[in-house]
N, CA and C atoms of all chains as a GROMACS GRO file, in nm:
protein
  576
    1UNK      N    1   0.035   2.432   0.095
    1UNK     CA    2  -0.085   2.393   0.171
    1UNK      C    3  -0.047   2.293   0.279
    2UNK      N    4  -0.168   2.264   0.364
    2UNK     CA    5  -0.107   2.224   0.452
    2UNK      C    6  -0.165   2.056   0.478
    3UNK      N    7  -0.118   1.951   0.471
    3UNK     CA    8  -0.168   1.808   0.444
    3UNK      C    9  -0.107   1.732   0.573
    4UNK      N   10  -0.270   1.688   0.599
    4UNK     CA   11  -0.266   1.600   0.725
    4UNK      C   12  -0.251   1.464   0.673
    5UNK      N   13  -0.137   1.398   0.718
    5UNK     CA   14  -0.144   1.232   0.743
    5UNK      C   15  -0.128   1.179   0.850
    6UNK      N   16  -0.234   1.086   0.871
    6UNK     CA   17  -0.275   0.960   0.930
    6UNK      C   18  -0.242   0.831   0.889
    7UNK      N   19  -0.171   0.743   1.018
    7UNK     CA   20  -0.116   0.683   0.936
    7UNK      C   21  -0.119   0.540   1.094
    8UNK      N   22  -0.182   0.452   0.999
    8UNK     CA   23  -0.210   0.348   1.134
    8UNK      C   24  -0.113   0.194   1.064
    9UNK      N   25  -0.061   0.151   1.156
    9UNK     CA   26   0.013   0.028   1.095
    9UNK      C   27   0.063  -0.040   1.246
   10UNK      N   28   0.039  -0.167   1.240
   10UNK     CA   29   0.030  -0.225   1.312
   10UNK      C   30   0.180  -0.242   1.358
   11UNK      N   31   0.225  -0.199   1.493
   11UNK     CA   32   0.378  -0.219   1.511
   11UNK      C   33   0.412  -0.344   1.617
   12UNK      N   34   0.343  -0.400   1.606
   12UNK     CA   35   0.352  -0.513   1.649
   12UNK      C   36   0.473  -0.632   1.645
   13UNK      N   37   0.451  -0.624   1.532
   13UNK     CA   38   0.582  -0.682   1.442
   13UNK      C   39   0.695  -0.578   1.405
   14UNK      N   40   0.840  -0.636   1.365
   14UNK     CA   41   0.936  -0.562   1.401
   14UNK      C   42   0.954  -0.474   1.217
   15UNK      N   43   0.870  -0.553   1.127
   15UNK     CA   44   0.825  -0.485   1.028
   15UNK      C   45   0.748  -0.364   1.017
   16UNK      N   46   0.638  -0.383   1.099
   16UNK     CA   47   0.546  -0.256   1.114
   16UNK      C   48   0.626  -0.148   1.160
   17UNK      N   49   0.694  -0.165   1.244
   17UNK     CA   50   0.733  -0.029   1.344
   17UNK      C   51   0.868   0.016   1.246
   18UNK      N   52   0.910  -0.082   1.148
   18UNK     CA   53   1.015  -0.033   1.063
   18UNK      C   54   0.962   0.053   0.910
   19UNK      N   55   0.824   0.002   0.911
   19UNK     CA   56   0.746   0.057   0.795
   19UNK      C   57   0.733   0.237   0.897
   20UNK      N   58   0.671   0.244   1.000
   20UNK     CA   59   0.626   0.344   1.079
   20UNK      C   60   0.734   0.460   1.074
   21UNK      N   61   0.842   0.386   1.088
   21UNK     CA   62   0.983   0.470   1.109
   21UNK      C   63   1.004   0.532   0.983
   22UNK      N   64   0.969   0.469   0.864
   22UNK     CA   65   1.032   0.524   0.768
   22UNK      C   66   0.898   0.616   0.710
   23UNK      N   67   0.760   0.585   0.726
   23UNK     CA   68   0.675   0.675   0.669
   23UNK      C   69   0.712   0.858   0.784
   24UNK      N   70   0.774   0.781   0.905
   24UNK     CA   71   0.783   0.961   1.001
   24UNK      C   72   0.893   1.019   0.930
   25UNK      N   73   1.003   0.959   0.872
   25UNK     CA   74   1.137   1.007   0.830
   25UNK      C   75   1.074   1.070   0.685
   26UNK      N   76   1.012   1.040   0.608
   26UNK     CA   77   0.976   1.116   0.524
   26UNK      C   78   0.868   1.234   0.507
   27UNK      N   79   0.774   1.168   0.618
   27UNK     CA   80   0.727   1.274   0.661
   27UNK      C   81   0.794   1.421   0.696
   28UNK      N   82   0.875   1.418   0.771
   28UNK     CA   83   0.967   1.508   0.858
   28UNK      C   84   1.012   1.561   0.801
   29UNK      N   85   1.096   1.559   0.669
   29UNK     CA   86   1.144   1.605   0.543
   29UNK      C   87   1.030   1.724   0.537
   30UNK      N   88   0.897   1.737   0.509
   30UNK     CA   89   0.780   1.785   0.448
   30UNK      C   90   0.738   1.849   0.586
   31UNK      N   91   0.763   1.826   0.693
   31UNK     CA   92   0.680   1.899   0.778
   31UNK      C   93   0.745   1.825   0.916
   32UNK      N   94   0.628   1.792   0.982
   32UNK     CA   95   0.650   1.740   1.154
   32UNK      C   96   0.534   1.637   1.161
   33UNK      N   97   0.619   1.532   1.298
   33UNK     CA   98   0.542   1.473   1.367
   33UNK      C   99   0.428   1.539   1.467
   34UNK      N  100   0.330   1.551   1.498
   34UNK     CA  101   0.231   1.584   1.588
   34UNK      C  102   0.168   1.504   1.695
   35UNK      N  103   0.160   1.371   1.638
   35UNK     CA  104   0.137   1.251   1.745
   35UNK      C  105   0.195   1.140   1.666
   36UNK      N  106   0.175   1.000   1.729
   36UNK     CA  107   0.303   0.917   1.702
   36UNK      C  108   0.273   0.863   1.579
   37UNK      N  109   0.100   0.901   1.511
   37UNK     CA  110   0.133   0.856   1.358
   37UNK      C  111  -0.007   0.954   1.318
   38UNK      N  112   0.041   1.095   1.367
   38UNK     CA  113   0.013   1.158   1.255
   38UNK      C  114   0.114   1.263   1.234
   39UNK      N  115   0.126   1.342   1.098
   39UNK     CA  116   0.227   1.391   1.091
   39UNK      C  117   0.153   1.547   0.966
   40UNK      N  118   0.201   1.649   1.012
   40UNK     CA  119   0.186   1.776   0.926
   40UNK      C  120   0.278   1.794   0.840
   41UNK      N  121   0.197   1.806   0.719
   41UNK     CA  122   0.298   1.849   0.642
   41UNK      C  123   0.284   1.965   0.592
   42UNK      N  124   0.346   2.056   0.559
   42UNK     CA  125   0.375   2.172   0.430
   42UNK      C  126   0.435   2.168   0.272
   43UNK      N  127   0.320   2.114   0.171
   43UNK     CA  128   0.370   2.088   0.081
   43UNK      C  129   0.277   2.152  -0.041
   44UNK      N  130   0.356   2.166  -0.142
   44UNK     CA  131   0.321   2.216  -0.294
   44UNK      C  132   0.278   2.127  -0.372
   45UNK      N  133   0.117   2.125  -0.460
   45UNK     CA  134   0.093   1.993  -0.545
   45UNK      C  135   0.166   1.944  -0.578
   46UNK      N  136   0.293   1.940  -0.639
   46UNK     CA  137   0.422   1.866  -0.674
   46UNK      C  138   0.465   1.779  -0.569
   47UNK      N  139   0.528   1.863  -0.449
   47UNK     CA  140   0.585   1.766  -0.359
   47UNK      C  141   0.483   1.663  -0.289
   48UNK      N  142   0.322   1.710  -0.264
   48UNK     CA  143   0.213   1.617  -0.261
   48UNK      C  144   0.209   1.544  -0.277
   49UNK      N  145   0.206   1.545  -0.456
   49UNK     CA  146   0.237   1.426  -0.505
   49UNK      C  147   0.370   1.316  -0.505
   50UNK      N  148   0.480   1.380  -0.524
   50UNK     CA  149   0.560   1.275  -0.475
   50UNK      C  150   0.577   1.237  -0.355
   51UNK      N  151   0.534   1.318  -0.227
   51UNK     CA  152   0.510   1.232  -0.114
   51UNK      C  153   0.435   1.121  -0.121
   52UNK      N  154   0.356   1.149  -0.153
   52UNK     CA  155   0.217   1.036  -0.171
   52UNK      C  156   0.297   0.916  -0.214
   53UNK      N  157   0.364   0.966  -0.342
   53UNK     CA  158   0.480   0.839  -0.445
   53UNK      C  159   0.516   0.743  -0.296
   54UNK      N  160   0.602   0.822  -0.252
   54UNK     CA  161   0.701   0.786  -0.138
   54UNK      C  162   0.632   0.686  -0.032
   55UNK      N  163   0.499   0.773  -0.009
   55UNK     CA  164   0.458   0.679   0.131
   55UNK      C  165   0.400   0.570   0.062
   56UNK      N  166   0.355   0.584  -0.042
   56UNK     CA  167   0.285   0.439  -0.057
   56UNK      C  168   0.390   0.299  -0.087
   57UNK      N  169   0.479   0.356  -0.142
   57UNK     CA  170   0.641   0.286  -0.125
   57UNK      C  171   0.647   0.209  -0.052
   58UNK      N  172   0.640   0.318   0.057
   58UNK     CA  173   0.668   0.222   0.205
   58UNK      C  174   0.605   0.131   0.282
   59UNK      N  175   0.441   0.165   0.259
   59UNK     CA  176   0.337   0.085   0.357
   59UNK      C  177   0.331  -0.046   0.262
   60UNK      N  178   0.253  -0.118   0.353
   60UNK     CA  179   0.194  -0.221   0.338
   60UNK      C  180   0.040  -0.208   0.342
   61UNK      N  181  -0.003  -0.211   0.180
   61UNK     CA  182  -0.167  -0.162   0.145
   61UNK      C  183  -0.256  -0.259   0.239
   62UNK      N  184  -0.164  -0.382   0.232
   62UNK     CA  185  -0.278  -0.522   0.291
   62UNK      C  186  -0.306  -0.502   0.428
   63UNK      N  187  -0.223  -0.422   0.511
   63UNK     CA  188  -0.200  -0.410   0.607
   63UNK      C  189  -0.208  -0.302   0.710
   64UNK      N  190  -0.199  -0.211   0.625
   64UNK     CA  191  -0.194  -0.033   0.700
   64UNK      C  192  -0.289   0.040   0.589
   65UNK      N  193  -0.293   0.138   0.659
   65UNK     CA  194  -0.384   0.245   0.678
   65UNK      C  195  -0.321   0.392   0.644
   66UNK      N  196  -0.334   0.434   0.549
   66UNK     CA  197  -0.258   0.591   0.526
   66UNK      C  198  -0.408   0.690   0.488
   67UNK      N  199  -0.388   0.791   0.525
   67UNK     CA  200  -0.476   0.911   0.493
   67UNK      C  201  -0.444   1.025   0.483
   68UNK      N  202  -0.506   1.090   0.378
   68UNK     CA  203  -0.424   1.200   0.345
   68UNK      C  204  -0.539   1.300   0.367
   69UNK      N  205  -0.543   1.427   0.435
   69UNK     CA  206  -0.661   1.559   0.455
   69UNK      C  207  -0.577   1.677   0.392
   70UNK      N  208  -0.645   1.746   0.281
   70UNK     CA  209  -0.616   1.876   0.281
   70UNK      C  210  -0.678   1.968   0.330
   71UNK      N  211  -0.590   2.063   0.389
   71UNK     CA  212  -0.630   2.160   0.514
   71UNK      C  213  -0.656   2.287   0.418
   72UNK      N  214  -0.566   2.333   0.290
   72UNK     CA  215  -0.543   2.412   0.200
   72UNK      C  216  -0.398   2.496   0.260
   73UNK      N  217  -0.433   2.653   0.279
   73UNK     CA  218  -0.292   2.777   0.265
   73UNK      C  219  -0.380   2.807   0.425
   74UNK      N  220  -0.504   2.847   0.443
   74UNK     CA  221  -0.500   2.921   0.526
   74UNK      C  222  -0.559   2.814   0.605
   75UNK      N  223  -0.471   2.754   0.698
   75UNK     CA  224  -0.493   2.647   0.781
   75UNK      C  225  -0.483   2.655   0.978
   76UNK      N  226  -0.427   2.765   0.968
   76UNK     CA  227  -0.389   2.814   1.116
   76UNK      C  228  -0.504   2.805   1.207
   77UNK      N  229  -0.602   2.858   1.171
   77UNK     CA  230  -0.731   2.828   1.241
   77UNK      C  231  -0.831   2.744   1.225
   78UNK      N  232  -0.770   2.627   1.188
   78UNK     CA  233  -0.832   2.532   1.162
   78UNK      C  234  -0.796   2.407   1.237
   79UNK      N  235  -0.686   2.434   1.302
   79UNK     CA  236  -0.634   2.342   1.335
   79UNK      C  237  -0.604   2.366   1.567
   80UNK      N  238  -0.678   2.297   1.651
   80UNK     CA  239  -0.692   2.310   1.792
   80UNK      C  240  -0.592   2.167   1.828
   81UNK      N  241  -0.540   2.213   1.948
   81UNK     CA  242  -0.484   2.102   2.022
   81UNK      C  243  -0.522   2.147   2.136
   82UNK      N  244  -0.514   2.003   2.244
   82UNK     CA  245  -0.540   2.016   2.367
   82UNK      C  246  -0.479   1.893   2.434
   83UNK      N  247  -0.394   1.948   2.535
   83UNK     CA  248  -0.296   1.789   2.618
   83UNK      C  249  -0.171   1.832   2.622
   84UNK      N  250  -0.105   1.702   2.616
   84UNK     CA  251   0.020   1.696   2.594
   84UNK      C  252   0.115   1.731   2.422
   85UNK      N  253   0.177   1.800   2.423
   85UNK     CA  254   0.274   1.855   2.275
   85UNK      C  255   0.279   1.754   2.194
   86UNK      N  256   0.404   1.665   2.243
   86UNK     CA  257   0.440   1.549   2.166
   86UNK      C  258   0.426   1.430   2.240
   87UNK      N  259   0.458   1.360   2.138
   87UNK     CA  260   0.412   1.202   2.210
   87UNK      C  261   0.567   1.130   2.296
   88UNK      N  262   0.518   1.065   2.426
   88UNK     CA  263   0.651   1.089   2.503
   88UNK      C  264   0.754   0.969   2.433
   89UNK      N  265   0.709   0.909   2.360
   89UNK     CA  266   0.814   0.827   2.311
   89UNK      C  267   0.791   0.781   2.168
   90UNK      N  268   0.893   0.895   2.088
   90UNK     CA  269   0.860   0.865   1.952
   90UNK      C  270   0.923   0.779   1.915
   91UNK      N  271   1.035   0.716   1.944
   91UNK     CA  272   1.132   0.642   1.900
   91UNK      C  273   1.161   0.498   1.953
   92UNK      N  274   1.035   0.490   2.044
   92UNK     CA  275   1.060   0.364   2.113
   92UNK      C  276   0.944   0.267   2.044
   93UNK      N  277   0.913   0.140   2.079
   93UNK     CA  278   0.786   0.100   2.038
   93UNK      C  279   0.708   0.107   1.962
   94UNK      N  280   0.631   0.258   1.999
   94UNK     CA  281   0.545   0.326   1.924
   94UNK      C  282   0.393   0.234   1.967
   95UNK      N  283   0.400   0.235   2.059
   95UNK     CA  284   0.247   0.193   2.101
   95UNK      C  285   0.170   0.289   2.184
   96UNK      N  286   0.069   0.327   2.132
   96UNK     CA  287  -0.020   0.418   2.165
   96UNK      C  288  -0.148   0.375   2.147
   97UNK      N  289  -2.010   2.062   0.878
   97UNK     CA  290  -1.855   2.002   0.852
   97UNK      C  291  -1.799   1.919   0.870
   98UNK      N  292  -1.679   1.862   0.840
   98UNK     CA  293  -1.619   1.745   0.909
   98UNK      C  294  -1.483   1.847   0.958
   99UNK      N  295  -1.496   1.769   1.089
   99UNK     CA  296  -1.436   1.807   1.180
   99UNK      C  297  -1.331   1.615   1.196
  100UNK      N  298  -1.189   1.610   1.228
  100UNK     CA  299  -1.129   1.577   1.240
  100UNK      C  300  -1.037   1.560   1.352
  101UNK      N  301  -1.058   1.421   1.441
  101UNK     CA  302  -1.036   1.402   1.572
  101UNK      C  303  -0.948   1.288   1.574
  102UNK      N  304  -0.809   1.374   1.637
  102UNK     CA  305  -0.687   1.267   1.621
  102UNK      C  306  -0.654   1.280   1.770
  103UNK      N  307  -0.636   1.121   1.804
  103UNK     CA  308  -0.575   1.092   1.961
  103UNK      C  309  -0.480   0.989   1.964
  104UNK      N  310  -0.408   1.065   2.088
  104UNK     CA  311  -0.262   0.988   2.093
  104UNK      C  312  -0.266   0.981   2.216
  105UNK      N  313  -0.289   0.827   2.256
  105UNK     CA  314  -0.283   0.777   2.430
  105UNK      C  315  -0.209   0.637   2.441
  106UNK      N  316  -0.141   0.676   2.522
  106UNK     CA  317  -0.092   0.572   2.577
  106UNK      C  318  -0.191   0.389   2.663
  107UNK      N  319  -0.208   0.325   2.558
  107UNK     CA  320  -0.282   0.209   2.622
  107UNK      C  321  -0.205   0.102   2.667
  108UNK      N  322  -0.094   0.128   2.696
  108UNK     CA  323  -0.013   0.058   2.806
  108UNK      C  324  -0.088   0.000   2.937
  109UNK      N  325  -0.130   0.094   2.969
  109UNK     CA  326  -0.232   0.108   3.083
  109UNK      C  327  -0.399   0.091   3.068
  110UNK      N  328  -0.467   0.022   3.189
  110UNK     CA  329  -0.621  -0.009   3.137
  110UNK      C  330  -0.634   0.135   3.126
  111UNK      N  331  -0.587   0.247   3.221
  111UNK     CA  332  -0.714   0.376   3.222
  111UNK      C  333  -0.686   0.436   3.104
  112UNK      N  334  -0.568   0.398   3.033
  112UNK     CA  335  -0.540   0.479   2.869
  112UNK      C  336  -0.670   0.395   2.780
  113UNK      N  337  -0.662   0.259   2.761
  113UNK     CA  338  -0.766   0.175   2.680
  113UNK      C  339  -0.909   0.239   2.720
  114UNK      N  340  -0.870   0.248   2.832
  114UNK     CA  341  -1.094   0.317   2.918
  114UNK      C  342  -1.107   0.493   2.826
  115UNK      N  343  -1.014   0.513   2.840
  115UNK     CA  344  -1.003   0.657   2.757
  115UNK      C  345  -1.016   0.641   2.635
  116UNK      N  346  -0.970   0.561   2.558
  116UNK     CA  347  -0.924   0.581   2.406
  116UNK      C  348  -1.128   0.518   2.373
  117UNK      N  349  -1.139   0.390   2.467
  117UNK     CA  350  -1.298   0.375   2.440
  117UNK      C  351  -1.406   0.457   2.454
  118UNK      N  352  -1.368   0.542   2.559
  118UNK     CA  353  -1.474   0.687   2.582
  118UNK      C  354  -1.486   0.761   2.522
  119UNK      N  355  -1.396   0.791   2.412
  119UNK     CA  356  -1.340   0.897   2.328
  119UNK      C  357  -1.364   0.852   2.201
  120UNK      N  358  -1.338   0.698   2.193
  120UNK     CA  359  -1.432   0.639   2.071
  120UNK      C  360  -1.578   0.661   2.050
  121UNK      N  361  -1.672   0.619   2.162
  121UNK     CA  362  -1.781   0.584   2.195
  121UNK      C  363  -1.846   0.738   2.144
  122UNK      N  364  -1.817   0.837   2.205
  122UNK     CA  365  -1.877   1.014   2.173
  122UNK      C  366  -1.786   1.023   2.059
  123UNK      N  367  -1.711   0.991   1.989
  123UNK     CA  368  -1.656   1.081   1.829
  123UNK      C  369  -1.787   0.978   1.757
  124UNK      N  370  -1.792   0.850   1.775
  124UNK     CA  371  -1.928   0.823   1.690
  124UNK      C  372  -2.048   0.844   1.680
  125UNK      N  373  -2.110   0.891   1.811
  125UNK     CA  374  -2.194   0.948   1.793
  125UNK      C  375  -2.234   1.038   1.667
  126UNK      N  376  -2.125   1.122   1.650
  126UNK     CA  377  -2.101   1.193   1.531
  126UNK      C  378  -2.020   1.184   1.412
  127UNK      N  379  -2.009   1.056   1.408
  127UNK     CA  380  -1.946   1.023   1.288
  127UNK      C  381  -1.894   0.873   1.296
  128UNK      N  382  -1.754   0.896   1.217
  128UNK     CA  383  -1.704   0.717   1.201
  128UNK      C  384  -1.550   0.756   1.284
  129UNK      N  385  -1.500   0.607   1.315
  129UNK     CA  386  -1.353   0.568   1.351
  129UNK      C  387  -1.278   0.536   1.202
  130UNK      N  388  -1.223   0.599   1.195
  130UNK     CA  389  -1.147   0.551   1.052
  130UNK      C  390  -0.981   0.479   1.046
  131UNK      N  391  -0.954   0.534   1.199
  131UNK     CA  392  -0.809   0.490   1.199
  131UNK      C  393  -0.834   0.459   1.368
  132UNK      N  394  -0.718   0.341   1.389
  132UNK     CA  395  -0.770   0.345   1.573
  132UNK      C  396  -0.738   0.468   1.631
  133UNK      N  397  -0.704   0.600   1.623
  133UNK     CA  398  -0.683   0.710   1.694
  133UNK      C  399  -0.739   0.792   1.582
  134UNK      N  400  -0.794   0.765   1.460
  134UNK     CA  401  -0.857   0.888   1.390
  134UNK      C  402  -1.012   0.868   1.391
  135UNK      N  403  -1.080   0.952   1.396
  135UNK     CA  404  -1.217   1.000   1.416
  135UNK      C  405  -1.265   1.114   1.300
  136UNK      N  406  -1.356   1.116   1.253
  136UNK     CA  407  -1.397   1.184   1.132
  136UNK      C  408  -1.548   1.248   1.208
  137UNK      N  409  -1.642   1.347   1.194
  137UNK     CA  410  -1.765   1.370   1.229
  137UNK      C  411  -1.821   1.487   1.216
  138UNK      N  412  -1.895   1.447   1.148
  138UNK     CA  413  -1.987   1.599   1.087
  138UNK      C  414  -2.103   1.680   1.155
  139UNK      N  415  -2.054   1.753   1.222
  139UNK     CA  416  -2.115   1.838   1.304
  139UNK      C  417  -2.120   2.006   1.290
  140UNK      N  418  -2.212   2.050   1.355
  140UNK     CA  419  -2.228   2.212   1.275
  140UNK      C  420  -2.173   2.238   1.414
  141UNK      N  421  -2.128   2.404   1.417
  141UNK     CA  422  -2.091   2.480   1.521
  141UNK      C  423  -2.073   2.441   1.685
  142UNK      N  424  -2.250   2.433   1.721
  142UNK     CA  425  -2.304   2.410   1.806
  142UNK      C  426  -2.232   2.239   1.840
  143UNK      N  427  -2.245   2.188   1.796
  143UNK     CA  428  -2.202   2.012   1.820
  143UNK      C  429  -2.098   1.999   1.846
  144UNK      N  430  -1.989   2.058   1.756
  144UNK     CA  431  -1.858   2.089   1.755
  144UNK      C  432  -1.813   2.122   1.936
  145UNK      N  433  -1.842   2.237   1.974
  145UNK     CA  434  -1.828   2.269   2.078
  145UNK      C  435  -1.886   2.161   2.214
  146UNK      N  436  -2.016   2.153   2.163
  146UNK     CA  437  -2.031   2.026   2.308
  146UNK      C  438  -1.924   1.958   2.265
  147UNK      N  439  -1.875   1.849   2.139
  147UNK     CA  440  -1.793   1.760   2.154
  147UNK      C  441  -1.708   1.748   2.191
  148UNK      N  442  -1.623   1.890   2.203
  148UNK     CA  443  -1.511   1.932   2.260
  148UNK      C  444  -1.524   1.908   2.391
  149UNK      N  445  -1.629   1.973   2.445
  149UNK     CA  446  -1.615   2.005   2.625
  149UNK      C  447  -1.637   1.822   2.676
  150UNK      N  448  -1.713   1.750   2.606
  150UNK     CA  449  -1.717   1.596   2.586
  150UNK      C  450  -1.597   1.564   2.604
  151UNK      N  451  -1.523   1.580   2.530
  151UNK     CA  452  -1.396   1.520   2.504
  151UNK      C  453  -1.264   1.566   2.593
  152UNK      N  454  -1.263   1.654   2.647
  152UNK     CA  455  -1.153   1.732   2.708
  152UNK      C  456  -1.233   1.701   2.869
  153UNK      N  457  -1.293   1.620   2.880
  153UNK     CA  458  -1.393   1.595   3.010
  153UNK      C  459  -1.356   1.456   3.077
  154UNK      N  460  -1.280   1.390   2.888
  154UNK     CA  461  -1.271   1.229   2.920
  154UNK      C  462  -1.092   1.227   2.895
  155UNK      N  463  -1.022   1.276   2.865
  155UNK     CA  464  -0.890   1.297   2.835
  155UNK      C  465  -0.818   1.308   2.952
  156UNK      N  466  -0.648   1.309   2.996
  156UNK     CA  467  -0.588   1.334   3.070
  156UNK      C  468  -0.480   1.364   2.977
  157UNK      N  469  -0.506   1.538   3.015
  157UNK     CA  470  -0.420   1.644   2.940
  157UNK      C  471  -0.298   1.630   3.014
  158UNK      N  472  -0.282   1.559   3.084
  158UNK     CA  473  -0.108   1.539   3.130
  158UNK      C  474  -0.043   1.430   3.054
  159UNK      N  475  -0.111   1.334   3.008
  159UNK     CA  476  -0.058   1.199   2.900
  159UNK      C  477  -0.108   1.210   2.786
  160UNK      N  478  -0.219   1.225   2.746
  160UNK     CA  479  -0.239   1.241   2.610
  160UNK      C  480  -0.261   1.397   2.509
  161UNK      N  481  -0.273   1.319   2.415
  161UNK     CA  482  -0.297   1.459   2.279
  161UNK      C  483  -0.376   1.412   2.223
  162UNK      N  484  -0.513   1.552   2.235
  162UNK     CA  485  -0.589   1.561   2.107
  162UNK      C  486  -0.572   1.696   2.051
  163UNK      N  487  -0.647   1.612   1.888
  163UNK     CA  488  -0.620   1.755   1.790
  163UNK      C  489  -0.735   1.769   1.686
  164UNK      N  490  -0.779   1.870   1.686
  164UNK     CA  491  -0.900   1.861   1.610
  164UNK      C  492  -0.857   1.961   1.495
  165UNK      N  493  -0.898   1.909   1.331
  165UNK     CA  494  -0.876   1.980   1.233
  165UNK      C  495  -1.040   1.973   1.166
  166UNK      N  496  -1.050   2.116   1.151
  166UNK     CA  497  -1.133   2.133   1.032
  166UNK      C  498  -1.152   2.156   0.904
  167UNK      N  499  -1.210   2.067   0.879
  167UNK     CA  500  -1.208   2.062   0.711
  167UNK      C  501  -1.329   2.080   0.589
  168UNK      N  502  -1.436   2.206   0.703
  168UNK     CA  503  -1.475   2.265   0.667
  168UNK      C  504  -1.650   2.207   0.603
  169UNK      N  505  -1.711   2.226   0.508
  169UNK     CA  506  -1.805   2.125   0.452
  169UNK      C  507  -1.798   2.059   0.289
  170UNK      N  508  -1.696   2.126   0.259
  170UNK     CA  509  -1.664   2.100   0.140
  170UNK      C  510  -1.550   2.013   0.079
  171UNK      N  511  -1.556   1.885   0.188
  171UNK     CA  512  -1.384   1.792   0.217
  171UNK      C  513  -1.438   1.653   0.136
  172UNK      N  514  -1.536   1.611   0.075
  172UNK     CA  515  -1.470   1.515   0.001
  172UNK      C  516  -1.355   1.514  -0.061
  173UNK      N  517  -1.355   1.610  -0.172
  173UNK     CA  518  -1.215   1.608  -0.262
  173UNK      C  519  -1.120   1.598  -0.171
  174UNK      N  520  -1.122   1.652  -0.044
  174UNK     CA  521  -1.015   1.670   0.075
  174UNK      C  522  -0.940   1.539   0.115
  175UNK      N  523  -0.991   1.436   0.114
  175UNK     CA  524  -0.978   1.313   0.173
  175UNK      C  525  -0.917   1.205   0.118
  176UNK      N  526  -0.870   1.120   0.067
  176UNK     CA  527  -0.751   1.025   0.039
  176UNK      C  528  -0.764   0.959   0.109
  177UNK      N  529  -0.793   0.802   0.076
  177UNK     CA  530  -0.763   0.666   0.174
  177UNK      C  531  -0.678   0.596   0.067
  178UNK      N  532  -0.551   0.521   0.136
  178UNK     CA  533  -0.458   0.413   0.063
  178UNK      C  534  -0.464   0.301   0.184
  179UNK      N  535  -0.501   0.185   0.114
  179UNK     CA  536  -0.453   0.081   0.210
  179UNK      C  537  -0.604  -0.008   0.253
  180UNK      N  538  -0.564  -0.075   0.376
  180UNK     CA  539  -0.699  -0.132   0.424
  180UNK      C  540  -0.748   0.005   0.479
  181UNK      N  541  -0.911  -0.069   0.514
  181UNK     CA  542  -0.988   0.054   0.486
  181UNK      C  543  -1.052   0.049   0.643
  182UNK      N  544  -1.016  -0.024   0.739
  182UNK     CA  545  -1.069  -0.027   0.873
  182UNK      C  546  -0.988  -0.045   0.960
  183UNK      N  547  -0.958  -0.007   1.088
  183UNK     CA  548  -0.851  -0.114   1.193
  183UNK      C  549  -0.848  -0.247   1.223
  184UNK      N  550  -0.801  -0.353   1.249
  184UNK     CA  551  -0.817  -0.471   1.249
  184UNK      C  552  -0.903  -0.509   1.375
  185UNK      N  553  -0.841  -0.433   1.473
  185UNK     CA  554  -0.918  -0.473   1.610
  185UNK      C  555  -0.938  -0.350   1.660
  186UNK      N  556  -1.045  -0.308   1.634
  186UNK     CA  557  -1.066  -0.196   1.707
  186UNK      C  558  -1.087  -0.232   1.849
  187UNK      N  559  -1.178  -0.309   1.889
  187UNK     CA  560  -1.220  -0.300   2.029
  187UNK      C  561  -1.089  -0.423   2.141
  188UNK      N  562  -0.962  -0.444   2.042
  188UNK     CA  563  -0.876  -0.512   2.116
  188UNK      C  564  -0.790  -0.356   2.207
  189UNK      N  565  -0.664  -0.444   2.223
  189UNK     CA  566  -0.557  -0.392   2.299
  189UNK      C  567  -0.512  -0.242   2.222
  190UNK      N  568  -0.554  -0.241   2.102
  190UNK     CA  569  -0.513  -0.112   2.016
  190UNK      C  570  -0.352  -0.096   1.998
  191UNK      N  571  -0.330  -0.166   2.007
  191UNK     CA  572  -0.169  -0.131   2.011
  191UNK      C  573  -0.159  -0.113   1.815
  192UNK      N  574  -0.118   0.017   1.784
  192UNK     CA  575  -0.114   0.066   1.662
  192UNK      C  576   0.016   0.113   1.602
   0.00000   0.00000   0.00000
């Protein structure tokens, strides 16, 4: 199925944007980046769940913001974009 | 349904911040801000579509990305929040 995360954390600080980095790197494993903090995944209740394990690992509850949407299997038409592909600088900053 | 409105703009710039507020201002109409670039809003068919032509009216499809997922009418179970439960500053600089 197909699971949307959202994922807001303040990168302000050189913590945040190191928390950010590591919730996209695991993300990426599971699927793709789509914009600079949200990310698609393709995963099986199992790996779901240990993603979930994983990201909450990483954030900071007091501080950030994670969300998880299930889209389900048949997700293709459910899902519209409009703009630009990717975000022009995933690896820099990260201010958007 | 809830329909699901994710934006990725660059607020480097005032006309990115004037955007990301315009784009705030009409996703609430129909719903809530849940993340500073996520938007949630429950709208039938008909709404859906104005919001779109709304939204792709206030955007600059050469810098930014939007993405709209649907999640149909049956998305409580769908939904997952970890963490704080609002943005800190929404109506600041947004830098996220």
């Amino acid at each position: 199925m197909l699971v949307l995360i959202t994922y807001d954390v303040s990168t302000v600080s050189s913590a945040g944007q190191r928390r950010l980095r590591r919730v996209s790197k695991v993300c990426q494993n599971y699927g793709q980046r789509v914009q600079n903090s949200v990310f698609e995944c393709v995963v099986d209740a199992a790996q779901f769940a240990t993603l979930k394990l994983k990201l909450m690992d990483i954030i900071d509850p007091d501080q950030d913001s994670l969300r998880f949407y299930q889209l389900g299997n048949n997700y293709k038409n459910k899902v519209e974009h409009i703009g630009v592909k990717e975000s022009l600088d995933l690896e820099g900053p990260l201010i958007l």
